[in-house]
Chimera marker file (.cmm) of the C-alpha trace (Angstrom):
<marker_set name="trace">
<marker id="1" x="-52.362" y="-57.655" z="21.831" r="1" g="1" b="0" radius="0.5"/>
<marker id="2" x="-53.242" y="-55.064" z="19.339" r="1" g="1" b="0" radius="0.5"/>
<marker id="3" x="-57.034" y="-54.806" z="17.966" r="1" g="1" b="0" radius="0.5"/>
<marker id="4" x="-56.034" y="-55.463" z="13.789" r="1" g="1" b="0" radius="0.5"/>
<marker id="5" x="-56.903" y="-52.084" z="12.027" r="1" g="1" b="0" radius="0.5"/>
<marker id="6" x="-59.908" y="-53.866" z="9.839" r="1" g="1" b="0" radius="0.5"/>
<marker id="7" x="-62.045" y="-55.065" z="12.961" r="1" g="1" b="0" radius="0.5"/>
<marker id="8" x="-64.513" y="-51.806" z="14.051" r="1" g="1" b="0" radius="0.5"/>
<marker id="9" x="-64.273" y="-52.147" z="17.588" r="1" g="1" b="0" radius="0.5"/>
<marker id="10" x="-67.106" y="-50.051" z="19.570" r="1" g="1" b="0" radius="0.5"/>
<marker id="11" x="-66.042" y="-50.310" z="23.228" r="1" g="1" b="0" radius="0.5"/>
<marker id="12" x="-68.096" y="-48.943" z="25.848" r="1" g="1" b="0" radius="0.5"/>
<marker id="13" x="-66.848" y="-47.945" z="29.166" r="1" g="1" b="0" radius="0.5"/>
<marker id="14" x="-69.409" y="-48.472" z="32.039" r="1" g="1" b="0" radius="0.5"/>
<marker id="15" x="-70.929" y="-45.110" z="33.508" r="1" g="1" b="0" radius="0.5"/>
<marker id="16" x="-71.946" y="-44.731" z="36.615" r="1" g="1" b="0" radius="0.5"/>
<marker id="17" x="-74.650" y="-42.388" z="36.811" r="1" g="1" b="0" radius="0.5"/>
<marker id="18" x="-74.171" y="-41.623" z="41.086" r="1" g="1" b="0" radius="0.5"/>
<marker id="19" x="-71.598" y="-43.740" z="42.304" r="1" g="1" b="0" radius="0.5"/>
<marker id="20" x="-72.099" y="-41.957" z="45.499" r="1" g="1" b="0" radius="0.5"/>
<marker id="21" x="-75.453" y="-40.184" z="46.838" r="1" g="1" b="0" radius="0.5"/>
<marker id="22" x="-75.160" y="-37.642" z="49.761" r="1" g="1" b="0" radius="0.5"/>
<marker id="23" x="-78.677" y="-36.777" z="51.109" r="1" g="1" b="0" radius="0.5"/>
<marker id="24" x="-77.762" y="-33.606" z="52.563" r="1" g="1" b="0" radius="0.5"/>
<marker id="25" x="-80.755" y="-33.194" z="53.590" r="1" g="1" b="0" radius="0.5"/>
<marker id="26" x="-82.981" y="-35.863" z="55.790" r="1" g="1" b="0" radius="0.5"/>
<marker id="27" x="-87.055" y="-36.382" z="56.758" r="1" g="1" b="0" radius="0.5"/>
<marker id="28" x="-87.832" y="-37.451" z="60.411" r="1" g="1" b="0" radius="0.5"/>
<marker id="29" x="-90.977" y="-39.515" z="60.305" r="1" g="1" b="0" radius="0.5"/>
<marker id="30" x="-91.905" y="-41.152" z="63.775" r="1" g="1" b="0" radius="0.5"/>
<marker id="31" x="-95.463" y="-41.767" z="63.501" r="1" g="1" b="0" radius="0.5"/>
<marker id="32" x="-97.912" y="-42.735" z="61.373" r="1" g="1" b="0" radius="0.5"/>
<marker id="33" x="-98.434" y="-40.266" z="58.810" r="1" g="1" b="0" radius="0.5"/>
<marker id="34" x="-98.470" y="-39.213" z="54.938" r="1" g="1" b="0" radius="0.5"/>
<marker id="35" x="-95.369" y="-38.075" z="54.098" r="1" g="1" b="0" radius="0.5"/>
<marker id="36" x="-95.368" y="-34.497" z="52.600" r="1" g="1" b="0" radius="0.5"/>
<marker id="37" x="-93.647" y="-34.241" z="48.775" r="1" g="1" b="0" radius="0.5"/>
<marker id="38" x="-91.013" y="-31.806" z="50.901" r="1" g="1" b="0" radius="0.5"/>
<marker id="39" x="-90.171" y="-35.006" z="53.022" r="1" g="1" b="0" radius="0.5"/>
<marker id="40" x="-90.206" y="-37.429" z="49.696" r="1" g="1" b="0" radius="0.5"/>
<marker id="41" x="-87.671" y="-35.245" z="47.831" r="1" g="1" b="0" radius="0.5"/>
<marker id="42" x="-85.077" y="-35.641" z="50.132" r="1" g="1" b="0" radius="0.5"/>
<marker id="43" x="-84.819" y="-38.799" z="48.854" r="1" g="1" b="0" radius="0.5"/>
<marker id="44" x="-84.212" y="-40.138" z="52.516" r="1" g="1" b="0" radius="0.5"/>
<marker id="45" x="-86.547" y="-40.558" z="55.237" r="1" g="1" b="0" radius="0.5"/>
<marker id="46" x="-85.643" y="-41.475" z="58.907" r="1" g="1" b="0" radius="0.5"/>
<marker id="47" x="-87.634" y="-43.233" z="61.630" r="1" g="1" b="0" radius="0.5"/>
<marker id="48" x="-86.742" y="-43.660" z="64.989" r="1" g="1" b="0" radius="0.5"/>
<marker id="49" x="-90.331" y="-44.994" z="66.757" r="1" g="1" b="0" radius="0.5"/>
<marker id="50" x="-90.961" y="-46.787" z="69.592" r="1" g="1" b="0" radius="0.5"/>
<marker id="51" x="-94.003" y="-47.827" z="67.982" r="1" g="1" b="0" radius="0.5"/>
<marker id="52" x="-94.945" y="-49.545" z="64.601" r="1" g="1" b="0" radius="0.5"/>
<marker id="53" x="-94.722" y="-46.995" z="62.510" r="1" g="1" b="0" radius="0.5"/>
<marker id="54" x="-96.463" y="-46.350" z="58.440" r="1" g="1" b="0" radius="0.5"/>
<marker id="55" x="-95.404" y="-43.683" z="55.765" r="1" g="1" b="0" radius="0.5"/>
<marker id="56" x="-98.175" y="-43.069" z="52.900" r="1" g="1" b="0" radius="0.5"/>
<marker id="57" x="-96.789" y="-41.987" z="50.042" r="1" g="1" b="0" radius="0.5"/>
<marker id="58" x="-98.060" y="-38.766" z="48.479" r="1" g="1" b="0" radius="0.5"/>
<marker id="59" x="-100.584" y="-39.069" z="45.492" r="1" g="1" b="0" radius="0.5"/>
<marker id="60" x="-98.749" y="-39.674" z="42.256" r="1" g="1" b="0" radius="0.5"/>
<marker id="61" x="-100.166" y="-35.995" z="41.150" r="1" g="1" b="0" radius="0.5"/>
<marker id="62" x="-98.521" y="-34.452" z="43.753" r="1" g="1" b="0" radius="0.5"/>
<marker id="63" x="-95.251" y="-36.138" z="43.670" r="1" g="1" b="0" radius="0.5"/>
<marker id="64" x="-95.345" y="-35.754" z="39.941" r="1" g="1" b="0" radius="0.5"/>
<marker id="65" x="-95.723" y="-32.147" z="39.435" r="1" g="1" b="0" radius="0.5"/>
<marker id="66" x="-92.951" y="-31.988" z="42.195" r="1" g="1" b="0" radius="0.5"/>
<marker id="67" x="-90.345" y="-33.639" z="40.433" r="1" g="1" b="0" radius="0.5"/>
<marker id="68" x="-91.493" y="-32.379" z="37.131" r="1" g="1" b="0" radius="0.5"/>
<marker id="69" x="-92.121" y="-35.917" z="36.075" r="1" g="1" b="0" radius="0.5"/>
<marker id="70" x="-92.762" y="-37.047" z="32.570" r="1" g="1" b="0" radius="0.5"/>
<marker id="71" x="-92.871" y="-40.818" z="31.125" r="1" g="1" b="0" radius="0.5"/>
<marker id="72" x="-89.663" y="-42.658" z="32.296" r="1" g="1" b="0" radius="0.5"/>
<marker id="73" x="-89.342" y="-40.353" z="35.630" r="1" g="1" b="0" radius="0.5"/>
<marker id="74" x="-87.173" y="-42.440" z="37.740" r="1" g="1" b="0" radius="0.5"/>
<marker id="75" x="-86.910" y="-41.702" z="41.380" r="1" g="1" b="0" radius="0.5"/>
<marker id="76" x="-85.395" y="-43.339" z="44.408" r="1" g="1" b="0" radius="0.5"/>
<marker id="77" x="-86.085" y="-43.210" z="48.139" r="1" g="1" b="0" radius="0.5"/>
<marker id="78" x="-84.589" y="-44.380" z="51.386" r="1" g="1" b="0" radius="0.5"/>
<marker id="79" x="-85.982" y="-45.593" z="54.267" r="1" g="1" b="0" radius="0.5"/>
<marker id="80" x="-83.805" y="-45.389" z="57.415" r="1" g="1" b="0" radius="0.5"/>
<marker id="81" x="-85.429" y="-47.344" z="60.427" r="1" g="1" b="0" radius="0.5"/>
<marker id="82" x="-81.852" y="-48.167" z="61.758" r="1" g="1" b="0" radius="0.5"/>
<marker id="83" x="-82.893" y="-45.723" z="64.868" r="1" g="1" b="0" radius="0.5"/>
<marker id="84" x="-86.303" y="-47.264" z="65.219" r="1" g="1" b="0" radius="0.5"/>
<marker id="85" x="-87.641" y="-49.977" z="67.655" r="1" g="1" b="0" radius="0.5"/>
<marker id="86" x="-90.225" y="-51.452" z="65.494" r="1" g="1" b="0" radius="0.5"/>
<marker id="87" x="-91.262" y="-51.626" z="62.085" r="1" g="1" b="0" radius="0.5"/>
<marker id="88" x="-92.005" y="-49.190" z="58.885" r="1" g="1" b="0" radius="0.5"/>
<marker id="89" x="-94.741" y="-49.756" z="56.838" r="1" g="1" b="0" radius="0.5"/>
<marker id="90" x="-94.575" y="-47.892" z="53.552" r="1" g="1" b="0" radius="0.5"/>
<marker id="91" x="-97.962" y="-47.288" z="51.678" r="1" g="1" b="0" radius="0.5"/>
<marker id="92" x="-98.596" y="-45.908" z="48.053" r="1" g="1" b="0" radius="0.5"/>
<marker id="93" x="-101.358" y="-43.401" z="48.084" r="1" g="1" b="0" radius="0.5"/>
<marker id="94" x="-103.815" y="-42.960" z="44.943" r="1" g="1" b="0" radius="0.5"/>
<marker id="95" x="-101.794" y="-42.903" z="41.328" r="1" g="1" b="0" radius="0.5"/>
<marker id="96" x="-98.871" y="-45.035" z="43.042" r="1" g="1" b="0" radius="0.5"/>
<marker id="97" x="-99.040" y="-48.981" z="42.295" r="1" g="1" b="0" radius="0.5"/>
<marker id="98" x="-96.743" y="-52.142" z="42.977" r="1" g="1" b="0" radius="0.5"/>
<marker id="99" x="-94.943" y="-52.976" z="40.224" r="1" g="1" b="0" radius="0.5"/>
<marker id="100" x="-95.332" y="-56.409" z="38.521" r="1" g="1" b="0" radius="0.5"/>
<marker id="101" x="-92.183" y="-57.547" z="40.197" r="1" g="1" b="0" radius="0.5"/>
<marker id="102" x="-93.500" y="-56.826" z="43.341" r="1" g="1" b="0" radius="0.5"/>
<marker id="103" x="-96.623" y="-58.216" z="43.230" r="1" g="1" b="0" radius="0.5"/>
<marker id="104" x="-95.067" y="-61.187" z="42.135" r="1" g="1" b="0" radius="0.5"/>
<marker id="105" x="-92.222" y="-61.089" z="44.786" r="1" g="1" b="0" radius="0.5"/>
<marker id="106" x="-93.690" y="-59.407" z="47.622" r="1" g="1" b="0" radius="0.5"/>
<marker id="107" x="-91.376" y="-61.141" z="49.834" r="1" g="1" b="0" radius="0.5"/>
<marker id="108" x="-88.700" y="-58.973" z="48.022" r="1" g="1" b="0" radius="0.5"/>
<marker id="109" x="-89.707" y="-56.286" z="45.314" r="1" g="1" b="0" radius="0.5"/>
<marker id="110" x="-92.848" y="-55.921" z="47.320" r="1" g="1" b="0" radius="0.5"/>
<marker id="111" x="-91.581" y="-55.798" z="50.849" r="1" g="1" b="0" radius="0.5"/>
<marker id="112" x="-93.067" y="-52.781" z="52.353" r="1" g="1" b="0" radius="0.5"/>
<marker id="113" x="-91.917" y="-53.245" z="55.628" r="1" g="1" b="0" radius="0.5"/>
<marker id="114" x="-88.301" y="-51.997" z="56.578" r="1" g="1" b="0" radius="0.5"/>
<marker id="115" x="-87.088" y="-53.549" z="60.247" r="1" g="1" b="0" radius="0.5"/>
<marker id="116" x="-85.529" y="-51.930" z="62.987" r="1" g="1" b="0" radius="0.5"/>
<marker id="117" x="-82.670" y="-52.355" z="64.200" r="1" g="1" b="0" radius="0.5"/>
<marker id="118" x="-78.861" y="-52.737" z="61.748" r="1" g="1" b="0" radius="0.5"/>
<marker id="119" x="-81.071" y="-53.811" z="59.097" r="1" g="1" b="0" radius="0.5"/>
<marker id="120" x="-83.279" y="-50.899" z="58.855" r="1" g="1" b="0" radius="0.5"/>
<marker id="121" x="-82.457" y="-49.737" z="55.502" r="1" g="1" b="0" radius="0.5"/>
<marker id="122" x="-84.240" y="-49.617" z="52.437" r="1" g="1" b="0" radius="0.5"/>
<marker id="123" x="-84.199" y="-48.749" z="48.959" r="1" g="1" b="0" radius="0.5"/>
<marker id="124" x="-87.390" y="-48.393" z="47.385" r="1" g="1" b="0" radius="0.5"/>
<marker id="125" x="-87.706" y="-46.902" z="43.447" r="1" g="1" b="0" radius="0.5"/>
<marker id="126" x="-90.464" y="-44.974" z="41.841" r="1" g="1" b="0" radius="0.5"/>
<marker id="127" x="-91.008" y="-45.189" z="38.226" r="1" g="1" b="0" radius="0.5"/>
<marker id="128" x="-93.241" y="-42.618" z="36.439" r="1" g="1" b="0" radius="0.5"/>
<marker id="129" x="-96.099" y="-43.790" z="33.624" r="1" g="1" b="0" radius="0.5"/>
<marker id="130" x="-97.037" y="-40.564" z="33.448" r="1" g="1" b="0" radius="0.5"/>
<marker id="131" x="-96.869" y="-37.273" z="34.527" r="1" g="1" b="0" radius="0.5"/>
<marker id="132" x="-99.199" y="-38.356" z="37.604" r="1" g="1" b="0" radius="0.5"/>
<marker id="133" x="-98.583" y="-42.320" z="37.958" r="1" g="1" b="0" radius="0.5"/>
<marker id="134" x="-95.794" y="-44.121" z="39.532" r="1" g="1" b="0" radius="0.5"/>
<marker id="135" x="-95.295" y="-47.665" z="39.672" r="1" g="1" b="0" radius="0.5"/>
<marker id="136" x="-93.298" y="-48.582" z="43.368" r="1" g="1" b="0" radius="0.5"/>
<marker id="137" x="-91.023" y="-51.549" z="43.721" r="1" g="1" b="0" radius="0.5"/>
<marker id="138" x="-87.931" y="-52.382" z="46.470" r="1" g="1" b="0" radius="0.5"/>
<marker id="139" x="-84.792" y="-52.187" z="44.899" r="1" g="1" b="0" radius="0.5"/>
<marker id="140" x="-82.815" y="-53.036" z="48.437" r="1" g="1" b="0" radius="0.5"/>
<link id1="1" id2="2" r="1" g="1" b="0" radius="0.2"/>
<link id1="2" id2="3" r="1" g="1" b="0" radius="0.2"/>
<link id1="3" id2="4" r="1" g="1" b="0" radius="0.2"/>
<link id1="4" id2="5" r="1" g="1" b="0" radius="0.2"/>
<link id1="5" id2="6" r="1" g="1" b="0" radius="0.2"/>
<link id1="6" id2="7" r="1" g="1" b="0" radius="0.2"/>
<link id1="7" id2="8" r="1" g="1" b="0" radius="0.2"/>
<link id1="8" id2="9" r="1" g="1" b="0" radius="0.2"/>
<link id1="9" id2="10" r="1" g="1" b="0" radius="0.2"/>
<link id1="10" id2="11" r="1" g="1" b="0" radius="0.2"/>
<link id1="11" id2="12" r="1" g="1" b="0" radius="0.2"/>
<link id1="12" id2="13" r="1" g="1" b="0" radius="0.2"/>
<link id1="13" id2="14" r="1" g="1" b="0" radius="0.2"/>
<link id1="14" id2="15" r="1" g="1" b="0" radius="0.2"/>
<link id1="15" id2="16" r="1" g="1" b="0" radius="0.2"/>
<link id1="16" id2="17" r="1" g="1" b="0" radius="0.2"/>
<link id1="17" id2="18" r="1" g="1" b="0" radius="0.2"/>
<link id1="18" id2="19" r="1" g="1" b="0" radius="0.2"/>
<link id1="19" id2="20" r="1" g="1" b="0" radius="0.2"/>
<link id1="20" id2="21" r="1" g="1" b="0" radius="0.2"/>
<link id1="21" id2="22" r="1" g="1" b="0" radius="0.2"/>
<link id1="22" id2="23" r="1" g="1" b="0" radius="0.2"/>
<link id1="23" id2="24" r="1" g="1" b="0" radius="0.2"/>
<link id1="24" id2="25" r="1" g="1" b="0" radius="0.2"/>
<link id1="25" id2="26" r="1" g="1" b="0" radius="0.2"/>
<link id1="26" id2="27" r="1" g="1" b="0" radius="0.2"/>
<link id1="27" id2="28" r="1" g="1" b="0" radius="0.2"/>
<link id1="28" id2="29" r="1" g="1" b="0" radius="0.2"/>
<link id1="29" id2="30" r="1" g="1" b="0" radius="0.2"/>
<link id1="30" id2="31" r="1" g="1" b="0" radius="0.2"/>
<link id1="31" id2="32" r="1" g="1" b="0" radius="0.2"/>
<link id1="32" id2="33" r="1" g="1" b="0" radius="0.2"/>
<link id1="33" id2="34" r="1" g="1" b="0" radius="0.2"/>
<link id1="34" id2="35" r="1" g="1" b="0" radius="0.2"/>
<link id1="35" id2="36" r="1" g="1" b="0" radius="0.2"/>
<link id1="36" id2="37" r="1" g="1" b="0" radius="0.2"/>
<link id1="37" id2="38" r="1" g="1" b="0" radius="0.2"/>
<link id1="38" id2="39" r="1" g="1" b="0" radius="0.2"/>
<link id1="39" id2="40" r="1" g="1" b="0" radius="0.2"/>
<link id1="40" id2="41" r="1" g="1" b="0" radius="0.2"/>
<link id1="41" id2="42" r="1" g="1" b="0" radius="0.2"/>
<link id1="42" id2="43" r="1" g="1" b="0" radius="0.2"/>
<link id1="43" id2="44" r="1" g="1" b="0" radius="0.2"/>
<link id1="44" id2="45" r="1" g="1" b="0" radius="0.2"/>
<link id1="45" id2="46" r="1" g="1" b="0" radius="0.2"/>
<link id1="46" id2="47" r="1" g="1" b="0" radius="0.2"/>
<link id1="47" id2="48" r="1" g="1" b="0" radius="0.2"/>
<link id1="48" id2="49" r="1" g="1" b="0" radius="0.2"/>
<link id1="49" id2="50" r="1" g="1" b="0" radius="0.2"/>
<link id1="50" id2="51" r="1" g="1" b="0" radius="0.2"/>
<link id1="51" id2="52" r="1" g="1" b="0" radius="0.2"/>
<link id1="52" id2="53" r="1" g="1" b="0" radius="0.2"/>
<link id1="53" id2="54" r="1" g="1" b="0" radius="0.2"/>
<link id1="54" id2="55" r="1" g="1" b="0" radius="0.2"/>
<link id1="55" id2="56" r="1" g="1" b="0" radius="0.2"/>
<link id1="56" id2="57" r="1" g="1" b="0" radius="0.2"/>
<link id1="57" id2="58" r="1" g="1" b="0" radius="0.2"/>
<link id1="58" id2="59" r="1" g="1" b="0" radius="0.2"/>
<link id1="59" id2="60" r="1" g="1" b="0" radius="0.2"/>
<link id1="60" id2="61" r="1" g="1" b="0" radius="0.2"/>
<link id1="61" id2="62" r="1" g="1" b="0" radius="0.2"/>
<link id1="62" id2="63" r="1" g="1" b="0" radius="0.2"/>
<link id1="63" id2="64" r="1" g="1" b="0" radius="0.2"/>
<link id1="64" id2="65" r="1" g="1" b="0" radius="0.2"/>
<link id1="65" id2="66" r="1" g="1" b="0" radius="0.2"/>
<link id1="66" id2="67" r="1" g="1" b="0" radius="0.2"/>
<link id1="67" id2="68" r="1" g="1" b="0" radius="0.2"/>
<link id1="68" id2="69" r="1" g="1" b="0" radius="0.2"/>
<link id1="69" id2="70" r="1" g="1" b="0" radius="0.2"/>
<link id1="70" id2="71" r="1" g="1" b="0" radius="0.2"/>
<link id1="71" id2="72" r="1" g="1" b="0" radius="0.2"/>
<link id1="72" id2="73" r="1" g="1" b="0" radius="0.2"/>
<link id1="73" id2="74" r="1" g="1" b="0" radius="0.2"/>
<link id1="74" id2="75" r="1" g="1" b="0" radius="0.2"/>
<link id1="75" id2="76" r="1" g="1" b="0" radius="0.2"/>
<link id1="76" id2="77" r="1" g="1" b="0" radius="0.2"/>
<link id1="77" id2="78" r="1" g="1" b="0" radius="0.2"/>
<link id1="78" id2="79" r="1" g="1" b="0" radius="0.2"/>
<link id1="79" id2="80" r="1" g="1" b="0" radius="0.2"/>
<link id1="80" id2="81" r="1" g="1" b="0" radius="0.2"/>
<link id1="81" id2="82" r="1" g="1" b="0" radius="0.2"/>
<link id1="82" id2="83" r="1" g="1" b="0" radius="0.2"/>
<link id1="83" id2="84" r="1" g="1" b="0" radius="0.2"/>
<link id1="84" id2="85" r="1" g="1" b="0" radius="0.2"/>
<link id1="85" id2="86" r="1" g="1" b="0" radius="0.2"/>
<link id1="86" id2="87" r="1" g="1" b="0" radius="0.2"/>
<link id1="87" id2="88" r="1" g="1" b="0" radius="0.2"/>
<link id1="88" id2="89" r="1" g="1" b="0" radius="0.2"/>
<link id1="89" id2="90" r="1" g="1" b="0" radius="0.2"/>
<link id1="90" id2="91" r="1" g="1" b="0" radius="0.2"/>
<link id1="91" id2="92" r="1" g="1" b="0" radius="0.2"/>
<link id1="92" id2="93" r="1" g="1" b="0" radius="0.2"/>
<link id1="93" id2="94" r="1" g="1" b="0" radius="0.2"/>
<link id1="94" id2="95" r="1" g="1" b="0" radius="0.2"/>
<link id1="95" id2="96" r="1" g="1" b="0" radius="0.2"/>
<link id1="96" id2="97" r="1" g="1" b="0" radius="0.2"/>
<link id1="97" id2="98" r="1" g="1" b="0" radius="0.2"/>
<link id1="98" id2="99" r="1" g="1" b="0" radius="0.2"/>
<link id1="99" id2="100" r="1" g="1" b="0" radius="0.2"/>
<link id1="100" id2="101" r="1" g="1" b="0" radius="0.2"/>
<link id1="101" id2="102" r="1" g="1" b="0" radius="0.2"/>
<link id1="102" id2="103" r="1" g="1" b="0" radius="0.2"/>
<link id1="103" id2="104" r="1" g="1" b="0" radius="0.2"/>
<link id1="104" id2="105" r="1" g="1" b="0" radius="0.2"/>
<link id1="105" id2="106" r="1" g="1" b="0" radius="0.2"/>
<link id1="106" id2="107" r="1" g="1" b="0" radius="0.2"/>
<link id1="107" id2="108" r="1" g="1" b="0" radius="0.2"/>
<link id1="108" id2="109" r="1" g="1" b="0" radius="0.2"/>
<link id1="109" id2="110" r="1" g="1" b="0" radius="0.2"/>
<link id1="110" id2="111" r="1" g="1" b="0" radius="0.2"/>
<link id1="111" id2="112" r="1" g="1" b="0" radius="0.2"/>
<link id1="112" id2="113" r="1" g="1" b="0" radius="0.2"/>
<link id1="113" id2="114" r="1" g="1" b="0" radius="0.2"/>
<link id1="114" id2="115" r="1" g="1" b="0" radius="0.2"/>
<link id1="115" id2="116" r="1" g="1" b="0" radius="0.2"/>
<link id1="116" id2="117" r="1" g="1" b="0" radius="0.2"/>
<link id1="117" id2="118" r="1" g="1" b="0" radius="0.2"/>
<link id1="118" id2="119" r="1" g="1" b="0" radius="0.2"/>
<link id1="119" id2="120" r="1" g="1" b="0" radius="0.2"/>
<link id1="120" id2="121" r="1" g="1" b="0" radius="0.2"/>
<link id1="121" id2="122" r="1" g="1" b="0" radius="0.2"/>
<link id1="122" id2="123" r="1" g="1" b="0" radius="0.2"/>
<link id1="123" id2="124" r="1" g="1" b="0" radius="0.2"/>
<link id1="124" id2="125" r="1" g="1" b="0" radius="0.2"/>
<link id1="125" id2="126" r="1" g="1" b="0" radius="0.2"/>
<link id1="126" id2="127" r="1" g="1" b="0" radius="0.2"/>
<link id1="127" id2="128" r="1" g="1" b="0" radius="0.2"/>
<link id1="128" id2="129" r="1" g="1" b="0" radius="0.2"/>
<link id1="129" id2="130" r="1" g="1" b="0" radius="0.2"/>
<link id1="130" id2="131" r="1" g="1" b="0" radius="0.2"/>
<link id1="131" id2="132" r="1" g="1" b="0" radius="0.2"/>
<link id1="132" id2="133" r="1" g="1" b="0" radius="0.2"/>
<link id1="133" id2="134" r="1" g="1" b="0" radius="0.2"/>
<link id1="134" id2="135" r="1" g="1" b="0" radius="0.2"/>
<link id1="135" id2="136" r="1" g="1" b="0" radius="0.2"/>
<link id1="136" id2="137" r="1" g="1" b="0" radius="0.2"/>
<link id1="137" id2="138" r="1" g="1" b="0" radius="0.2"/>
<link id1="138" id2="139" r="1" g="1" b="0" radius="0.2"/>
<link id1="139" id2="140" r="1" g="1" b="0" radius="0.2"/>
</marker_set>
C-alpha cells in the first residue's frame, strides 16, 4: 500500500556503525601485568595462562591522549581467555571507574572476571568524561 502524498513520512533505515570488527592485530597478556596503551588499542587482548591471571588498565591520561579522546570517546575492548586455564581479572587504573550500571550489576556490567575455557570472551566498553576519564562497564 502506497504512503498518501499528504502524510510526511521520515523513515530511517538502521545503520550499523561495524557490523563486522577484524582485529588485525592482537595483545598476548599471560601474566599479571598493566597492559601498555600499544596492547589496549588493539582493541583485543589474548590470554592463554596457566595461572590466574589480571590486566590493569592504563591510567585514563594515558589511554586518553592515545586515542585522542574528547567527551563522548567511546571505545571497546576484548578479552580473549578462550586459550587460558584460569581466570582474567581486569582492573581500571587511576582516571578509569565502574560505571553506574556496573556497580549496580556487578554480576553483569561489572563482571571483571572473564573464564577460561569456550566462554572466555569478553566485551568490555570504555566511555570517555573527559579527555583523561573513562567510565568501564561489560557490554558482553
Amino acid at each position: 500500500m502506497a504512503i498518501p502524498s499528504n502524510i510526511k513520512t521520515n523513515l530511517i533505515e538502521p545503520v550499523l556503525d561495524n557490523p563486522k570488527l577484524n582485529h588485525t592485530s592482537t595483545a598476548a597478556i599471560n601474566a599479571t601485568a598493566t597492559a601498555t596503551v600499544e596492547e589496549v588499542l588493539t582493541g583485543y587482548i589474548t590470554s592463554t595462562s596457566a595461572a590466574a591471571t589480571t590486566i590493569t588498565l592504563p591510567t585514563g591520561t594515558l589511554l586518553g591522549a592515545a586515542l585522542n579522546a574528547t567527551k563522548g570517546t567511546v571505545f571497546d575492548l576484548f578479552i580473549d581467555n578462550t586459550g587460558g586455564a584460569n581466570t582474567v581479572t581486569i582492573a581500571v587504573a587511576t582516571n578509569g571507574i565502574l560505571s553506574t550500571a556496573a556497580a549496580d550489576t556487578a554480576g553483569s556490567f561489572g563482571d571483571l572476571t572473564v573464564a577460561s575455557g569456550v566462554t572466555g570472551l569478553a566485551q568490555y566498553r570504555l566511555m570517555f568524561s573527559s579527555a583523561t576519564a573513562y567510565v568501564f562497564t561489560r557490554v558482553a
